[in-house]
N, C-alpha and C positions, 0 to 999 in steps of 0.2 A: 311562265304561263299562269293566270289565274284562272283559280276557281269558284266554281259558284259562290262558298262561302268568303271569299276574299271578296265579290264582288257589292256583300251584302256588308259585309263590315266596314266597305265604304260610302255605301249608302244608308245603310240603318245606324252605323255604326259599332266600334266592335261588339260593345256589350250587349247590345240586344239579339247583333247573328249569334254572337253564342250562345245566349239563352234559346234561340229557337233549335240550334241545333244538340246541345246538352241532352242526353238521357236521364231520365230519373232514378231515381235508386229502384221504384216500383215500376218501370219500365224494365231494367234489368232482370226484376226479379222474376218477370212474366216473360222476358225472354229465356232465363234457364227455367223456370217450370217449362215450357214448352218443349225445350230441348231435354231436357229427362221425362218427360212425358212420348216424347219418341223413342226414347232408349227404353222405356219399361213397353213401348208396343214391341218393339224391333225383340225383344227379348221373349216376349208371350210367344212370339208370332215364330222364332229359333223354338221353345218349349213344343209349339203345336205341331210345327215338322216333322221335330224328333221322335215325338210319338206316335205322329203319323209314319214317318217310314219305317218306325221300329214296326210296326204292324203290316205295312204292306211290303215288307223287301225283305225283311230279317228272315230268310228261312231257319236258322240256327235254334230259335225261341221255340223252348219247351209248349207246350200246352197249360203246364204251369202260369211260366215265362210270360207266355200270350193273352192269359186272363188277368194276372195282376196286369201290367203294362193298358191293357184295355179297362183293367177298373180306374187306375190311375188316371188316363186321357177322360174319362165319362165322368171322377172328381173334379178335373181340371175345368170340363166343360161347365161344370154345375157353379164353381164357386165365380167363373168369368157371369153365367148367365146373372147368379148374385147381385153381383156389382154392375149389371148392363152393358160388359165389354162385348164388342162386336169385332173381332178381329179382319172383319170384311171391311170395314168402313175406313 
């Protein structure tokens, strides 16, 4: 069964279907930025949960417990607003 790029290599010839098809080294590398750029949302976005549910499910948290925890989440929000992360987007 051929495939596209088989069919190209008989018509353009090999070396130019592979040049079309070839990634770049800078094409690569915007593809793992990309993908660690998902992994640090996917992570923010685990951090914002946790803080969220620790505050609204935790019954166990002291009053202590519940103000650190709530300064913590209102540092986390501050240093996100910093850098313009928008965890909605």
């Amino acid at each position: 069964m051929k495939t596209k790029l088989d069919e190209e290599r008989g018509f353009l010839g090999m070396e130019e279907a592979n040049k079309r098809y070839r990634l770049t080294v800078y094409q690569l590398d915007d593809i793992r930025d990309s993908i660690k750029a998902l992994d640090y949302k996917l992570a923010l976005d685990d951090i914002f949960n946790n803080l969220r549910s620790k505050l609204k499910y935790d019954d166990k948290l002291t009053e202590q417990e519940y103000a650190f925890v709530e300064k913590l989440r209102s540092e986390f929000f501050d240093i996100l607003q910093n850098y313009n992360i928008n965890l909605d987007e």
